[in-house]
C-alpha positions as CSV (number, residue, x, y, z in Angstrom):
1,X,62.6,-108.2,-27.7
2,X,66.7,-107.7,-28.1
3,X,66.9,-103.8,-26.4
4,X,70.4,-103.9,-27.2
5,X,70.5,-104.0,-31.1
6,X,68.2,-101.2,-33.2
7,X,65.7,-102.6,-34.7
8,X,64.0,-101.2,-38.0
9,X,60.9,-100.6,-37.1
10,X,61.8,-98.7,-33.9
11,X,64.3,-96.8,-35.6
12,X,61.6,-96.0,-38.5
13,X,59.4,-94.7,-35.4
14,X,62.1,-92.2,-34.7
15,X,62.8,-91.1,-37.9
16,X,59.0,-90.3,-38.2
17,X,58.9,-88.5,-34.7
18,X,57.3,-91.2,-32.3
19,X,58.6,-92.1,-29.3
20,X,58.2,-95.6,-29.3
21,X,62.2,-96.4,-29.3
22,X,65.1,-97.6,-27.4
23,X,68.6,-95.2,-27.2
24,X,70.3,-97.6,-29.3
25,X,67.7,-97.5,-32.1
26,X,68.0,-93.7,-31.7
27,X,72.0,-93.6,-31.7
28,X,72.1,-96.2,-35.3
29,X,69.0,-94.0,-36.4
30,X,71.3,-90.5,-36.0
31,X,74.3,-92.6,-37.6
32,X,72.4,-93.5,-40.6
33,X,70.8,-89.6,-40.8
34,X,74.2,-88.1,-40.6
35,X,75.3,-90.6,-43.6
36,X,72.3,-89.4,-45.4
37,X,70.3,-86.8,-44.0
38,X,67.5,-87.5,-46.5
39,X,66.4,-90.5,-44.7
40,X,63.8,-88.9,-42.5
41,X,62.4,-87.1,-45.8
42,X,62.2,-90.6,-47.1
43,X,60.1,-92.0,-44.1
44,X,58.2,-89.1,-44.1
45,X,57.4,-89.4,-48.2
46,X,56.5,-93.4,-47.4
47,X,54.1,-92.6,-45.1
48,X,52.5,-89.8,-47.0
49,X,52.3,-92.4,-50.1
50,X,50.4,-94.7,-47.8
51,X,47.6,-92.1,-47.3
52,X,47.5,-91.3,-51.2
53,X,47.3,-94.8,-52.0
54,X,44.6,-95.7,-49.4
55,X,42.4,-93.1,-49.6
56,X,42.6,-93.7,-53.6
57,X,41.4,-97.6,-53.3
58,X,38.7,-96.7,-50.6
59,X,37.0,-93.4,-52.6
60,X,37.6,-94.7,-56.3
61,X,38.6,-98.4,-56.7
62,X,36.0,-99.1,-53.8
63,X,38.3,-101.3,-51.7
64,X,37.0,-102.2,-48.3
65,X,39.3,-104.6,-47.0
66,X,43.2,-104.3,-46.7
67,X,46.0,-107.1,-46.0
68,X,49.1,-104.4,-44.7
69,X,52.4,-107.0,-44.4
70,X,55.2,-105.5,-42.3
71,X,52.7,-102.9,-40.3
72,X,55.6,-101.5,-38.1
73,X,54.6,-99.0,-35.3
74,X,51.5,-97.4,-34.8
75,X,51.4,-93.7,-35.9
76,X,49.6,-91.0,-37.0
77,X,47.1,-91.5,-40.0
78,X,47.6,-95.8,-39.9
79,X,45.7,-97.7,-42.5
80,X,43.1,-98.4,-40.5
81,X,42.2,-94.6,-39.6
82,X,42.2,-93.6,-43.2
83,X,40.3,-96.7,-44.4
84,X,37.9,-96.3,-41.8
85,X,37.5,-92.4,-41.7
86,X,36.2,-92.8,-45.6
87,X,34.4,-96.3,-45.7
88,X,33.6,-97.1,-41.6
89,X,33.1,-100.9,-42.6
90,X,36.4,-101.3,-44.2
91,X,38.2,-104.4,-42.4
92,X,42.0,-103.8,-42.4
93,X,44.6,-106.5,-41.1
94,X,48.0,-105.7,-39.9
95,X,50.7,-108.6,-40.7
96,X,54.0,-107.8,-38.5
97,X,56.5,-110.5,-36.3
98,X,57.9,-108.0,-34.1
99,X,56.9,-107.9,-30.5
100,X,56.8,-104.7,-29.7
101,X,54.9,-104.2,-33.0
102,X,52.2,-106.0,-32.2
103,X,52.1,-104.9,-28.5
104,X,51.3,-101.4,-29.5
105,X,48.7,-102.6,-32.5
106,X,46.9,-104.8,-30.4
107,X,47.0,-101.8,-27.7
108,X,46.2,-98.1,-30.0
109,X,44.9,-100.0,-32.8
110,X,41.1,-99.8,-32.4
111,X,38.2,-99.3,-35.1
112,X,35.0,-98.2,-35.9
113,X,32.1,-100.5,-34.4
114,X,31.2,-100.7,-38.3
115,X,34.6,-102.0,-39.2
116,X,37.0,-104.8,-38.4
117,X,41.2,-104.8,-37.3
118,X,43.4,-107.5,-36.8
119,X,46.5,-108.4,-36.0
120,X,48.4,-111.1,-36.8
121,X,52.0,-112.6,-35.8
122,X,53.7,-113.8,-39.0
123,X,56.6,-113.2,-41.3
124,X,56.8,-112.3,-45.0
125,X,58.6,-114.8,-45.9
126,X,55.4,-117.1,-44.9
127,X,52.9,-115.9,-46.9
128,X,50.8,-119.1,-46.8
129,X,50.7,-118.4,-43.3
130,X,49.8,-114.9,-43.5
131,X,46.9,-115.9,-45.8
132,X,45.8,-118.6,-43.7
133,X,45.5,-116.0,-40.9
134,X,44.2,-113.3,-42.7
135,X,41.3,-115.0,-44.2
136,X,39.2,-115.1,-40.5
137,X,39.0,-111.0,-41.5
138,X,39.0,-110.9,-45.4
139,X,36.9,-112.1,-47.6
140,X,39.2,-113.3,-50.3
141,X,36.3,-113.5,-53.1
142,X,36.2,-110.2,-52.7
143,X,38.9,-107.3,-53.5
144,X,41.6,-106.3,-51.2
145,X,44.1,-103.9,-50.8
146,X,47.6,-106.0,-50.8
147,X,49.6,-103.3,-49.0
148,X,53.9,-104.1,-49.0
149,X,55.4,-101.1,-47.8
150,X,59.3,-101.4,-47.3
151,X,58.9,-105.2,-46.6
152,X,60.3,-106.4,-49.7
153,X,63.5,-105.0,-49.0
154,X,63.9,-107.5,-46.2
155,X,63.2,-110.4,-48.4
156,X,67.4,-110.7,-49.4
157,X,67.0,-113.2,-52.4
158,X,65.1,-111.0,-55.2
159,X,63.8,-114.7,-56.3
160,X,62.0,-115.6,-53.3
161,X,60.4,-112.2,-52.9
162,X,59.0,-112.8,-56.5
163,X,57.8,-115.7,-55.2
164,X,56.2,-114.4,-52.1
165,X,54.7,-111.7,-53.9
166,X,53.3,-113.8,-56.5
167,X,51.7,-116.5,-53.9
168,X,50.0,-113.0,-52.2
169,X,48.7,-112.2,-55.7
170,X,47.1,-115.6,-56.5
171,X,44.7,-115.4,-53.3
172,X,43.2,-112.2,-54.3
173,X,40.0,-111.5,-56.2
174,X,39.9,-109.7,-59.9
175,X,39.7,-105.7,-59.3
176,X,42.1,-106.1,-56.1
177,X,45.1,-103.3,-56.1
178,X,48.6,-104.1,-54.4
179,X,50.5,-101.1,-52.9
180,X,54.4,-101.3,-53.1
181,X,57.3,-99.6,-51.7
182,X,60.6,-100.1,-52.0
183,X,64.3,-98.5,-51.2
184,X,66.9,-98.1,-54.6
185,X,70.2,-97.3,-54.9
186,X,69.4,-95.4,-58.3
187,X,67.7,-92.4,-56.9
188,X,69.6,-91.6,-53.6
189,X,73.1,-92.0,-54.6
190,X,76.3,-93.4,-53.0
191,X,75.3,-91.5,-49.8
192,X,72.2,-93.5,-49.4
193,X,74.2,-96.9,-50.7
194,X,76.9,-96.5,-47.9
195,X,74.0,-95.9,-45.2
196,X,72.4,-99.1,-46.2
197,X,76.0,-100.7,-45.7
198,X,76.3,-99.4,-42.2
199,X,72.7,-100.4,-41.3
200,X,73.4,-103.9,-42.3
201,X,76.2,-104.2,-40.1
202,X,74.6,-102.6,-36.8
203,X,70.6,-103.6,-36.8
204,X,68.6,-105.6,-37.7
205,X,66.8,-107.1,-40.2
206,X,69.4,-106.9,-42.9
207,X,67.9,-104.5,-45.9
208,X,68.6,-104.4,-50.0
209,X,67.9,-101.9,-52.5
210,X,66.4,-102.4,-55.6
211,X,66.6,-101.2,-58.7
212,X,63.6,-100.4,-60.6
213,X,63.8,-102.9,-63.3
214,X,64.3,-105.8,-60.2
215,X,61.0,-103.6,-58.1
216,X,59.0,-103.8,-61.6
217,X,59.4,-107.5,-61.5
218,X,57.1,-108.1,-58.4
219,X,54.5,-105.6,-60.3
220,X,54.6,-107.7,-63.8
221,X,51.0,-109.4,-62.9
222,X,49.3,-105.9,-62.3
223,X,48.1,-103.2,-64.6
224,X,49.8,-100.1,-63.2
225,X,47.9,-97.1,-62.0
226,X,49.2,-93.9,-63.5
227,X,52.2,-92.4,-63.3
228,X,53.5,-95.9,-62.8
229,X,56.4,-97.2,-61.1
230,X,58.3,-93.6,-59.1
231,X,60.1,-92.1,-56.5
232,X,57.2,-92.5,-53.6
233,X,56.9,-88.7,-53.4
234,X,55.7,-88.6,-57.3
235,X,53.5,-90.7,-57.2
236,X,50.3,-88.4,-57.5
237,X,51.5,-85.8,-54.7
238,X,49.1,-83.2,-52.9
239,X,50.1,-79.9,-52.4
240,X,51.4,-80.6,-49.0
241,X,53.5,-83.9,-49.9
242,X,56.5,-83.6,-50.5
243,X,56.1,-82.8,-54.3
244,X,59.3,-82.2,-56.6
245,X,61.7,-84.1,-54.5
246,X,63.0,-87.2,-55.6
247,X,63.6,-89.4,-52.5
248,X,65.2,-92.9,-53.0
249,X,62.0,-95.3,-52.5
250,X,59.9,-96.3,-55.6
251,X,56.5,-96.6,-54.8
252,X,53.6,-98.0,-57.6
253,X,49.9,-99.4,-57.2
254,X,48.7,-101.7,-59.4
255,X,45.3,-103.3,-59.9
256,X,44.8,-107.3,-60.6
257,X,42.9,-108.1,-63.6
């Protein structure tokens, strides 16, 4: 682990209130938040989304396993938790390649006896390997949940992601859902555009924004669940979400045919 360059998901940690973070992923994280202070509202909305979604595949689409690529840091309310808390025999694996990452899954990443959790070491640019992995948890005959949340964005070439995206999609069952996030330029402005600028030249990995028509393209093999393809925070909000406000991260869920 490189302590001396900010790192996104220990910066995302501190933008979400953990403490699992170095001073220098604190000092690019305040940076970036004074650039555009709607960047923690953003994490916060991303992580709320990830509850709606899950809790949505476990209670009505009847999803008991889940692939999450590009876990970050444990925190409240992980995958796991909310799978497990519904349906105690869900099995959920968590895909990341940073150390630290996998130090702390492998550490406050339990289960229920029921259930299963994993953790594997692999990037999303390998998703052969990630499948290969995978598969001594899920049952790929059976549906999974296919969660990508704020991983695409570090897949540069929009090409390649496709391509990832669509070799993840061919190993799943009919009647599995994938769960996408993913930052734009078109909902957050010049503010959020310039902070995306600065990130890329002082941490690491490098990030792009999307626009929605380049987002929709990795969702072109999935029926959409309503209200389709939106800002993260629209995308079927509970009273306590936070509802109304656009933040600058599409977020969709689609189910494979």
């Amino acid at each position: 682990m490189d302590a001396s360059l900010a790192h996104n998901a220990r910066v995302w940690d501190y933008w979400l209130g953990g403490r699992e973070n170095y001073e220098v992923d604190r000092r690019v994280g305040d940076h970036v938040r004074a650039m555009f202070p709607g960047i923690v509202q953003v994490a916060r909305a991303d992580r709320r989304f990830l509850g709606r979604a899950v809790r949505h595949l476990v209670g009505y689409a009847g999803i008991r396993q889940f692939l999450d690529i590009g876990t970050g840091l444990p925190t409240v309310e992980n995958t796991h938790e909310i799978a497990q808390r519904l349906a105690p025999d869900a099995r959920v694996v968590y895909v990341d390649n940073d150390p630290l990452v996998l130090a702390h899954a492998r550490a406050l990443l339990g289960g229920t006896p029921e259930g299963m959790t994993d953790y594997v070491d692999a990037d999303v640019h390998e998703p052969d390997t990630i499948l290969e992995a995978a598969a001594k948890t899920v049952d790929f005959d059976r549906p999974v949940g296919l969660l990508l949340l704020g991983i695409l964005n570090f897949v540069l070439d929009t090409d390649r992601a496709v391509a990832v995206v669509d070799r993840l999609l061919d190993a799943l069952a009919p009647g599995s859902h994938v769960v996408i996030t993913h930052p734009t330029g078109e909902l957050g402005g010049a503010e959020n555009e310039a902070a995306m600028r600065y990130w890329n030249a002082n941490a690491t990995p490098p990030i792009t924004a999307r626009t929605g028509a380049e987002v929709a393209r990795f969702l072109r093999r999935v029926e959409l669940l309503a209200p389709g393809l939106v800002s993260c925070s629209r995308w079927r909000p509970e009273p306590h979400d936070l509802a109304g406000r656009v933040v600058p991260q599409f977020g969709a869920v689609g189910r494979t045919a």
